[in-house]
Each structure stands twice: as structure tokens, then as C-alpha cells.
C-alpha positions as a Markdown table, in Angstrom:
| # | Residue | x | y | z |
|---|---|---|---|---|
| 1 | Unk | -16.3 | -21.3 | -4.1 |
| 2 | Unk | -19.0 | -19.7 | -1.8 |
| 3 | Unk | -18.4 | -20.3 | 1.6 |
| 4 | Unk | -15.3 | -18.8 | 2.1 |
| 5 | Unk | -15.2 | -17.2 | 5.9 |
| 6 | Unk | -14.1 | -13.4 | 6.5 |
| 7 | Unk | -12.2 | -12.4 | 9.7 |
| 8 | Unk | -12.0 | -9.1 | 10.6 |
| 9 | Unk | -9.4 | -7.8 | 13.3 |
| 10 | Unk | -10.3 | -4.5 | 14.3 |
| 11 | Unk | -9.9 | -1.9 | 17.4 |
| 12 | Unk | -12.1 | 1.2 | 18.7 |
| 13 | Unk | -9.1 | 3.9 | 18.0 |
| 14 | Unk | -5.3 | 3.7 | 16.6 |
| 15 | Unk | -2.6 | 2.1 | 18.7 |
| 16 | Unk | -4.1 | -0.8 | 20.0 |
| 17 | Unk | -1.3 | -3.1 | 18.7 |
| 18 | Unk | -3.8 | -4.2 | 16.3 |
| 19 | Unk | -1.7 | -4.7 | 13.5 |
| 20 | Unk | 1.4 | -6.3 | 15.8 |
| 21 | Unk | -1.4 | -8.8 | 16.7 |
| 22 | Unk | -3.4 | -9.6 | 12.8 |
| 23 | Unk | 0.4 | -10.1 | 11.5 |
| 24 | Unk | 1.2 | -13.5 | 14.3 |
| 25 | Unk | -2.4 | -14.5 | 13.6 |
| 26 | Unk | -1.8 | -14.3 | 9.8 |
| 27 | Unk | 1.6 | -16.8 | 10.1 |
| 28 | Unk | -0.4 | -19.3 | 12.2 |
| 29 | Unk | -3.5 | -19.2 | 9.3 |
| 30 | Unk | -2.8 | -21.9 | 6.3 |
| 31 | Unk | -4.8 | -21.5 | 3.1 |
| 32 | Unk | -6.2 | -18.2 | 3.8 |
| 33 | Unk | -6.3 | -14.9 | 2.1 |
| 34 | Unk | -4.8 | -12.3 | 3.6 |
| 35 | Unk | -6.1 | -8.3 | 3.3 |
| 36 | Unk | -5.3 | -4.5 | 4.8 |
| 37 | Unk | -7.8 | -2.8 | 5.0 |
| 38 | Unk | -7.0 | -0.3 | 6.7 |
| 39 | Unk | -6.4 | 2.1 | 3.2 |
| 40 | Unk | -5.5 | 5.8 | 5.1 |
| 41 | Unk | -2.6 | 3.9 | 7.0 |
| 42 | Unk | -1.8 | 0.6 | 5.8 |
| 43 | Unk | 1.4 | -1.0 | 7.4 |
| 44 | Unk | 1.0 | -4.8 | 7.5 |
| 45 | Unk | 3.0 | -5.4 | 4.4 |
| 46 | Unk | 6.0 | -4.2 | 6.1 |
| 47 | Unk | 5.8 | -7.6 | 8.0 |
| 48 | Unk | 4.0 | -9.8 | 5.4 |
| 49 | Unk | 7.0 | -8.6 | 3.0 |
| 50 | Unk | 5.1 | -9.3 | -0.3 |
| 51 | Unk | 5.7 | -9.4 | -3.8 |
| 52 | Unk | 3.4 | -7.3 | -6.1 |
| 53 | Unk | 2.2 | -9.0 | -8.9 |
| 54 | Unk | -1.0 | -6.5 | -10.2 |
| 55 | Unk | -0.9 | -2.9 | -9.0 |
| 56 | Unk | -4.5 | -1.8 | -10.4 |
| 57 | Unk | -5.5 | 2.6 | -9.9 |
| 58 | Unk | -8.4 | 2.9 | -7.6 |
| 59 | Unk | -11.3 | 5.8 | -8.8 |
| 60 | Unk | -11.8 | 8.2 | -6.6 |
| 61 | Unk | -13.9 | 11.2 | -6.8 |
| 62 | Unk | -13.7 | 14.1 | -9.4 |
| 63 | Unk | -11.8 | 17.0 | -9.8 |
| 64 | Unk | -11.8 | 20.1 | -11.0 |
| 65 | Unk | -10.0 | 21.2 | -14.2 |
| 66 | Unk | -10.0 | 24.9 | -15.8 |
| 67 | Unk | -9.4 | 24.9 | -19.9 |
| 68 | Unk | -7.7 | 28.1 | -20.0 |
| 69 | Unk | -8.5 | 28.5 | -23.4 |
| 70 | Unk | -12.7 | 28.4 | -22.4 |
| 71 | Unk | -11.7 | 30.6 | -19.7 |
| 72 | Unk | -13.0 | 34.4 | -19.4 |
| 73 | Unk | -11.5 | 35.4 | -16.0 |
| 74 | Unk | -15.2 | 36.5 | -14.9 |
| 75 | Unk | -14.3 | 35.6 | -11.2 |
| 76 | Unk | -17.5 | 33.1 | -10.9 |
| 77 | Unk | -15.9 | 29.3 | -9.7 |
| 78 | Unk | -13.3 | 31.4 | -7.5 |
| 79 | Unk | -16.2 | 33.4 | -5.6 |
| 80 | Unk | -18.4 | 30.0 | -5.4 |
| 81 | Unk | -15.1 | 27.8 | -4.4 |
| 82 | Unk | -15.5 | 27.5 | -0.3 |
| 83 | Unk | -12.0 | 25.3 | -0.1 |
| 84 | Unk | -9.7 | 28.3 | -1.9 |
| 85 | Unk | -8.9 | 26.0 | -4.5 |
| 86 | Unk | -8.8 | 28.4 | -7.6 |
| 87 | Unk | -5.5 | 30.6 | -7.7 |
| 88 | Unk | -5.7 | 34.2 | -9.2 |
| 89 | Unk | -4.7 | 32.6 | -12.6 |
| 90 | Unk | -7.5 | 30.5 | -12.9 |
| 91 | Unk | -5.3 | 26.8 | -12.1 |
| 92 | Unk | -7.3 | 24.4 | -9.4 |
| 93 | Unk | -4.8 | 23.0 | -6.8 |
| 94 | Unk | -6.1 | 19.4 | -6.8 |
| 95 | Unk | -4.9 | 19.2 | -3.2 |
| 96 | Unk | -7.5 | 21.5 | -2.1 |
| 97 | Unk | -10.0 | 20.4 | -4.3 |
| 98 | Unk | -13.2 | 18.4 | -2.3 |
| 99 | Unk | -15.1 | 17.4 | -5.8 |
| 100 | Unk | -17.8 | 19.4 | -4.6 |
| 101 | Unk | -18.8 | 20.6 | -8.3 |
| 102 | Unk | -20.1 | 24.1 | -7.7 |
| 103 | Unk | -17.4 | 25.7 | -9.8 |
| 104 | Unk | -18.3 | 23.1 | -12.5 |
| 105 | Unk | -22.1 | 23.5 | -12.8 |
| 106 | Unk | -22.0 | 27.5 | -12.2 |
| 107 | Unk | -19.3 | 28.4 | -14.6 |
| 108 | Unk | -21.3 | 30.8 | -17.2 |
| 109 | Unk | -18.7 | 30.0 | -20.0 |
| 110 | Unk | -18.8 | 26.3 | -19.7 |
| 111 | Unk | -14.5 | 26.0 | -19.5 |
| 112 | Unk | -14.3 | 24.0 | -16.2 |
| 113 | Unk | -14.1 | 19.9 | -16.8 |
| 114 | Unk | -14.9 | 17.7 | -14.0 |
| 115 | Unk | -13.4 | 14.3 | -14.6 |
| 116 | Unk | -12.7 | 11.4 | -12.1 |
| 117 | Unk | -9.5 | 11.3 | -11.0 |
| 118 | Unk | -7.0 | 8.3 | -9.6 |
| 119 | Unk | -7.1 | 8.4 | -5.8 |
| 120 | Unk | -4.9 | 5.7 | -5.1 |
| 121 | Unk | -4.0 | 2.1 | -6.0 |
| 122 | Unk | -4.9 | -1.5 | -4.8 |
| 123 | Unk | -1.9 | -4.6 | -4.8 |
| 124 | Unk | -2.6 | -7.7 | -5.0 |
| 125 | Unk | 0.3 | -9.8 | -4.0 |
| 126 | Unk | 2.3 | -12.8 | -2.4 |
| 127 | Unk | 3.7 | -12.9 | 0.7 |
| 128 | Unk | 6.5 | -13.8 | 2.5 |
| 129 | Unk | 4.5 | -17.5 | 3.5 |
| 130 | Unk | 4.0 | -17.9 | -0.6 |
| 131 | Unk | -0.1 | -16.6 | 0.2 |
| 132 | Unk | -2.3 | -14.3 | -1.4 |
| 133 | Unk | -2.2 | -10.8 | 0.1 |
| 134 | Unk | -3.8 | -7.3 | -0.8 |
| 135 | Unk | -3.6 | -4.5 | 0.5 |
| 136 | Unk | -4.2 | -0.4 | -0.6 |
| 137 | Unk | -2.8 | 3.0 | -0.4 |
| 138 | Unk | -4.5 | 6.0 | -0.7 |
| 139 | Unk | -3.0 | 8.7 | -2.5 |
| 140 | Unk | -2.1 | 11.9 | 0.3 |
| 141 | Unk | -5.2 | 14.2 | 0.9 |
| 142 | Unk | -7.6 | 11.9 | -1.1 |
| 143 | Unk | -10.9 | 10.3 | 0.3 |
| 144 | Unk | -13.3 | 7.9 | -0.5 |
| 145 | Unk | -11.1 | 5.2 | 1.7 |
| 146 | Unk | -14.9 | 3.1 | 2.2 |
| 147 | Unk | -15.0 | 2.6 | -1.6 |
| 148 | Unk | -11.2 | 1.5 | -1.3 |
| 149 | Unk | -11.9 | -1.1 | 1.2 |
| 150 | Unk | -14.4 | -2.2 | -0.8 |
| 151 | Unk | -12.1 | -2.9 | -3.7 |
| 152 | Unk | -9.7 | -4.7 | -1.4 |
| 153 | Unk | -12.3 | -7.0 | 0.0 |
| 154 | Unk | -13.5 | -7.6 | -3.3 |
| 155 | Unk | -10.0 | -8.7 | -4.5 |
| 156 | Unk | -9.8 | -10.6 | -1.7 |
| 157 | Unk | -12.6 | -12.1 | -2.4 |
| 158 | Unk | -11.8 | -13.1 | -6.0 |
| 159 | Unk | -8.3 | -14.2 | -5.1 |
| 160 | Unk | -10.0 | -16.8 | -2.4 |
| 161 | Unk | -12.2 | -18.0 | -4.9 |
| 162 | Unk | -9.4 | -18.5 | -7.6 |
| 163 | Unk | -7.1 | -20.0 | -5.2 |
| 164 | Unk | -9.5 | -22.5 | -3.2 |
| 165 | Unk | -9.1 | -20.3 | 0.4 |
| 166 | Unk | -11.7 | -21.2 | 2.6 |
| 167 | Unk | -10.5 | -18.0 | 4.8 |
| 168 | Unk | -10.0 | -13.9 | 4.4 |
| 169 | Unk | -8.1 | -12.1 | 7.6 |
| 170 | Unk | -8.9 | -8.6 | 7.2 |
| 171 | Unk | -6.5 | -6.4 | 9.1 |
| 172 | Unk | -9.4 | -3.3 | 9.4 |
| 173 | Unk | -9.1 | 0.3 | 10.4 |
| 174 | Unk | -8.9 | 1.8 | 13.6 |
| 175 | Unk | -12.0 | 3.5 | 15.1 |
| 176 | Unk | -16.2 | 3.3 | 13.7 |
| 177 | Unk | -16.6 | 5.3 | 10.5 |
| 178 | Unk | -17.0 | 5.2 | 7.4 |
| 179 | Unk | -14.2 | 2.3 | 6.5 |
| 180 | Unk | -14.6 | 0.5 | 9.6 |
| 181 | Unk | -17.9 | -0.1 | 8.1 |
| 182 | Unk | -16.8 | -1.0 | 5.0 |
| 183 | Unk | -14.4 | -3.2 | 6.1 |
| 184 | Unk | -16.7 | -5.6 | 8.8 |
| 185 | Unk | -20.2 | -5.3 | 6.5 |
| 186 | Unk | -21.0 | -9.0 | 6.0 |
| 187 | Unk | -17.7 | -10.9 | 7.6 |
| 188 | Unk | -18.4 | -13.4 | 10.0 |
| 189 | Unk | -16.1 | -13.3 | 13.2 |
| 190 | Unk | -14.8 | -9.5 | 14.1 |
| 191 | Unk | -12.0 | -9.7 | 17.1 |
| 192 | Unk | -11.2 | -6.7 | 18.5 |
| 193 | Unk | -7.8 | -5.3 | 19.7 |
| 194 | Unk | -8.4 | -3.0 | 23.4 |
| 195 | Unk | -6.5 | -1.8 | 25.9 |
| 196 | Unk | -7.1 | -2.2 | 29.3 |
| 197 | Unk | -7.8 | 1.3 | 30.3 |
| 198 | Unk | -10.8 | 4.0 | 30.4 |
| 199 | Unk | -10.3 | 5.2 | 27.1 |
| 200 | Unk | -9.6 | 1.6 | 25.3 |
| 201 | Unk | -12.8 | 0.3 | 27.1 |
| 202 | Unk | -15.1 | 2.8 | 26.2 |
| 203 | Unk | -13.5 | 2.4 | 22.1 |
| 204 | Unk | -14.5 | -1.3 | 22.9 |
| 205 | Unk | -18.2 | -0.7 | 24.1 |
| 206 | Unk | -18.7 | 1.5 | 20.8 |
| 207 | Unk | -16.8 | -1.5 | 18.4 |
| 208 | Unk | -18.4 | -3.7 | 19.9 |
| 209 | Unk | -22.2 | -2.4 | 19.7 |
| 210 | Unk | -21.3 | -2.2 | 16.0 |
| 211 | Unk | -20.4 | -5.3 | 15.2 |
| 212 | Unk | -23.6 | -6.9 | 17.2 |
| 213 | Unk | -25.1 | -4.6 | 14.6 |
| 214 | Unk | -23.6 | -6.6 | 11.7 |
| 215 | Unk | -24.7 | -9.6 | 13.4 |
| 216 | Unk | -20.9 | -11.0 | 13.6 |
| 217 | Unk | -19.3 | -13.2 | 16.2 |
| 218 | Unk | -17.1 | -11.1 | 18.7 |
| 219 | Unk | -13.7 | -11.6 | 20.5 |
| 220 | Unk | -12.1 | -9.6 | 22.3 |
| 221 | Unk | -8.2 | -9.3 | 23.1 |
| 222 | Unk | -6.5 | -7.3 | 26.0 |
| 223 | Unk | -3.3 | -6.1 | 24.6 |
| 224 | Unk | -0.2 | -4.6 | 27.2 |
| 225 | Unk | -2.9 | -6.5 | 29.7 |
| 226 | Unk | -0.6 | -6.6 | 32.6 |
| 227 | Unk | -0.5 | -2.3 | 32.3 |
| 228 | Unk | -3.9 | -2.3 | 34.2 |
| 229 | Unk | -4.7 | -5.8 | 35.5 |
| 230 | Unk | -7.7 | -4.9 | 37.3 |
| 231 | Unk | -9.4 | -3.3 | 34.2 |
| 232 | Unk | -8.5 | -5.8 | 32.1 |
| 233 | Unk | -10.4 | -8.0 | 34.4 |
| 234 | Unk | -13.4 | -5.7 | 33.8 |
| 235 | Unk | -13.3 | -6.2 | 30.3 |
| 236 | Unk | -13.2 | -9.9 | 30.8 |
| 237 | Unk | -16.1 | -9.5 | 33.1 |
| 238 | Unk | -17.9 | -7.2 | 29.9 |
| 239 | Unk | -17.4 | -9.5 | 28.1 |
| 240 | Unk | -19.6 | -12.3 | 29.6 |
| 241 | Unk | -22.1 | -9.8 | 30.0 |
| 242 | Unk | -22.2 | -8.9 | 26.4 |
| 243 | Unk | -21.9 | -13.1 | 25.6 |
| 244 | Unk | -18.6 | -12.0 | 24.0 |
| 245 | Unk | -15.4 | -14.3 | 23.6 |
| 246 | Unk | -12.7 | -13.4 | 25.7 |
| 247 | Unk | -9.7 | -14.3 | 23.4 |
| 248 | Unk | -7.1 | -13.3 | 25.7 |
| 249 | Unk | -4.7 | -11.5 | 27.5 |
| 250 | Unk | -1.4 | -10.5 | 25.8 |
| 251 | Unk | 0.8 | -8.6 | 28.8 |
| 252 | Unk | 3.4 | -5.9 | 27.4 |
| 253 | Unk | 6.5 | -7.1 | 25.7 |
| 254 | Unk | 9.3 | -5.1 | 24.5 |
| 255 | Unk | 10.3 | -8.0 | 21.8 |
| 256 | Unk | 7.2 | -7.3 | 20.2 |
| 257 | Unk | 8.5 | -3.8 | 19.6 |
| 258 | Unk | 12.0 | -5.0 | 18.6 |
| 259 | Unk | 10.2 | -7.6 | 16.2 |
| 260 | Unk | 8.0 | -4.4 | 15.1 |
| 261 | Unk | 11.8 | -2.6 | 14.0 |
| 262 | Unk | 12.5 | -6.0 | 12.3 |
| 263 | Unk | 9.9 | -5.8 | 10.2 |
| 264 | Unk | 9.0 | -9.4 | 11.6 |
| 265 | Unk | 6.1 | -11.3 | 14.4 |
| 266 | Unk | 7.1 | -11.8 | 17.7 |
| 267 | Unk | 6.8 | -15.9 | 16.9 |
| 268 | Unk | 9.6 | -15.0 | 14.6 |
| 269 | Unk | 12.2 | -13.7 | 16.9 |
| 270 | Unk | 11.1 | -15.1 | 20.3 |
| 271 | Unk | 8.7 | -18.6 | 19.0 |
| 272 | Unk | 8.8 | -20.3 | 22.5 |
| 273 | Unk | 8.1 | -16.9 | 24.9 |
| 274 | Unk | 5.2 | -16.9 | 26.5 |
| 275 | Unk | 3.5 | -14.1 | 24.4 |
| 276 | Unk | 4.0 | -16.3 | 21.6 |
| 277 | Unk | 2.1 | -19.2 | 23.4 |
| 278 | Unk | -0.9 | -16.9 | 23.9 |
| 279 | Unk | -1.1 | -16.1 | 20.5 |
| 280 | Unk | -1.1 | -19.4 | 19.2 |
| 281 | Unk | -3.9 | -19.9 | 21.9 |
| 282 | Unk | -5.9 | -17.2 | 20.6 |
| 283 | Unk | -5.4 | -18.3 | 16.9 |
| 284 | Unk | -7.2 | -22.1 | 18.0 |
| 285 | Unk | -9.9 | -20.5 | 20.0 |
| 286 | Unk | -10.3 | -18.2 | 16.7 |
| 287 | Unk | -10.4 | -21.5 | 14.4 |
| 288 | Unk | -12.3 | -23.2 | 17.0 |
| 289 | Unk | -15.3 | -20.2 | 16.4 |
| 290 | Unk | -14.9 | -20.3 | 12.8 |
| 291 | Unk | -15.8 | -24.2 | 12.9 |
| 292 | Unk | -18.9 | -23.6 | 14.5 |
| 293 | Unk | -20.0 | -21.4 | 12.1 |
């Protein structure tokens, strides 16, 4: 199956309420895939509920390793270690560790070993609405979280193809680095989670120039809208500028935080509130650019 669709919620810094937003969005989507990529902080299984049927070790970088039995004490990897990672006994605290190498390649007796090392682990899963799922966790202090959200779009890929899923809603990181990039390279539709203030609307500008860059459809949705109404209308206004969709508005609602305590979507605890009627409206005008792909 090739023409299966990627859509990729994503927002120029933390906190949008990016993830209270993918998780209603994800209920509403039938025969989809489901993934979190957002690897450094992932927290939309504690509302999709899954069960884990394959944990698989992600591959990070290298580390370094000193055979104390090669060992001669000379000094040399501690002097060319810039992170301190080397104690006076000669044992590398992985946690300090960057992989760098120098200690490795300059070690006059050879007794250094520089093997790859497990960084972290993808799931792939079922959740709670009996569809595929995946999502990763980085172990603490490792990198390489673009290569991680590779893996998770690529076994969201395969898991689409196995099961017939003409979709893949990527909950993606916060912000415009490295995984960010990762996580919208090739989708199709990226809709983006802002706030209607100075900082949330200059985060949009920036996500927003980036994913014109990947050439892929752009919405935009104004959450806590009714904090600011007058610069959420100047992000609507941006937006026809920019020939962006304005998804909507969602205006601050504290049962989306008590849903957030439940570990549930506000269309599960309040269905027929009005929040939850603009998010089903967002979830058509979502399909509704999806079909005209």
C-alpha cells in the first residue's frame, strides 16, 4: 500500500496544548495509524492507553569503554576528554560520555572500546480504540532523538501498510530542530498548535516558514483563543496572507485540564461542550484537506 497520507500536528515551542489537541483528533480518525513522535518527552500514550505488543532497543551513538586490564594509567583519554567523563580510576561515566571518540582513537595502549550503545526503545502497540500506535522513549541524557523519530515513522509506516491504513497522525515535537525535522520531512498536511500571544505568534511564523519548506499543506489552530481575542484575530488574518488554513479557534477550558488528570480527551468527559464541537469541526476540515490531496 503506497499512498498512505502522513499528518503531522506540531507547534513552534512546548505548551501549546498540542498534545491535548492530536489526542481528540486521534479518537475522531478511523483506520489510521497513530504515532509520538515527540521521543525527548513523549506523553500521548497516557491518553491513548495502549497495549505493547513489540518493545524493539533503538541504537544510539557509541560509548566509551576502558578494559582495565589494557589499561596503563598514562593519563592520555582523561587529559583529551573535554566532558570529565573519565574518573581518576580510569571507569567512563556513560552519562557524561558525548561519543566524541577522542579518548578512543588517542589512547597509545589501544585499551579503550568504542561500541554502540542502546539509547532508548521504540513500542509498537494497540490502543485503547483497538488501532495501531507507536510511540518512543529516549533513555535519560541520550541523543540522537532525529534518528529515533525516524524509526517511529518508519514503524508507523510498516504497520499502515500491514494493516490497510490509508492514514499516519504524527503527534511531533515541540519547536524547529533537529526532530521537528525529522518528524514533518515528507508528510503531507502539518497543522500547527499556537497561542494567541507575541511569543506563540512569532513560534508560528518560524513553523510555519518550515513547513512551506517541506512543501506540506498548513493549518493552523488557536488554542486558549479567547486569552487574547484580538491576536488571535491576527493570526487568522496571517494566515490568509500566508494562504494558510485557519482550522480554528479552541477558547480555554478547564475540563480539558481535568480530562488531562484523567488521562482521557475532552470528547470523553464533556462530548456535547462546545470545545468538543470545534474539534470535531477541525477534524472534517482536516479530512476535508486530506481529500484533496
Amino acid at each position: 500500500m503506497t499512498d498512505i497520507k502522513e499528518v503531522i500536528v506540531v507547534s513552534g515551542k512546548g505548551g501549546t496544548g498540542k498534545t491535548s489537541v492530536v489526542g481528540p483528533l486521534v479518537s475522531l480518525m478511523t483506520n489510521r495509524v497513530a504515532a509520538d513522535c515527540d521521543v525527548d518527552a513523549a506523553n500521548l500514550h497516557m491518553i491513548l492507553n495502549p497495549v505493547i505488543i513489540e518493545e524493539k532497543e533503538f541504537i544510539g551513538g557509541k560509548k566509551a569503554t576502558i578494559d582495565p586490564s589494557r589499561c596503563t594509567s598514562c593519563g592520555t583519554c582523561r587529559d583529551v576528554c573535554r566532558f570529565q567523563a573519565i574518573s581518576a580510576d580510569y571507569i567512563v561515566d556513560h552519562r557524561q560520555c558525548e561519543g566524541c571518540g577522542a579518548c578512543y582513537f588517542l589512547c597509545p595502549a589501544n585499551a579503550i572500546d568504542f561500541p554502540s550503545t542502546v539509547a532508548g526503545s521504540c513500542y509498537i502497540c494497540k490502543d485503547k480504540y483497538s488501532q495501531p500506535y507507536v510511540y518512543a522513549e529516549l533513555l535519560p541524557g541520550e541523543e540522537n532523538s532525529g534518528k529515533l523519530v525516524t524509526m517511529v515513522r518508519s514503524e508507523a509506516k510498516a504497520l499502515a501498510e500491514k494493516n490497510g491504513c490509508p492514514l499516519i497522525v504524527i503527534d511531533g515535537p515541540p519547536g524547529i530542530g533537529c526532530p521537528v525535522i525529522a518528524s514533518m520531512t515528507g508528510t503531507h498536511v502539518a497543522t500547527v498548535v499556537t497561542e494567541p500571544t507575541i511569543s506563540g505568534f512569532h513560534d508560528l511564523e518560524r513553523i510555519i516558514e518550515l513547513a512551506r519548506f517541506f512543501k506540506c499543506k498548513t493549518g493552523v489552530i488557536v488554542n486558549k483563543s479567547d486569552i487574547n481575542p484580538d491576536f488571535c484575530k491576527r493570526i487568522e488574518d496571517y494566515c490568509i496572507t500566508k494562504e494558510t488554513a485557519f482550522l480554528g479557534a479552541i477558547p480555554y477550558d478547564h475540563r480539558i485540564t481535568e480530562a488531562q488528570i484523567q488521562a482521557k480527551t475532552i470528547l470523553d468527559i464533556a462530548p456535547d461542550s462546545e470545545t468538543s464541537e470545534i474539534i470535531r469541526t477541525i477534524h472534517k476540515k482536516i479530512s476535508k484537506i486530506l481529500e484533496e490531496l
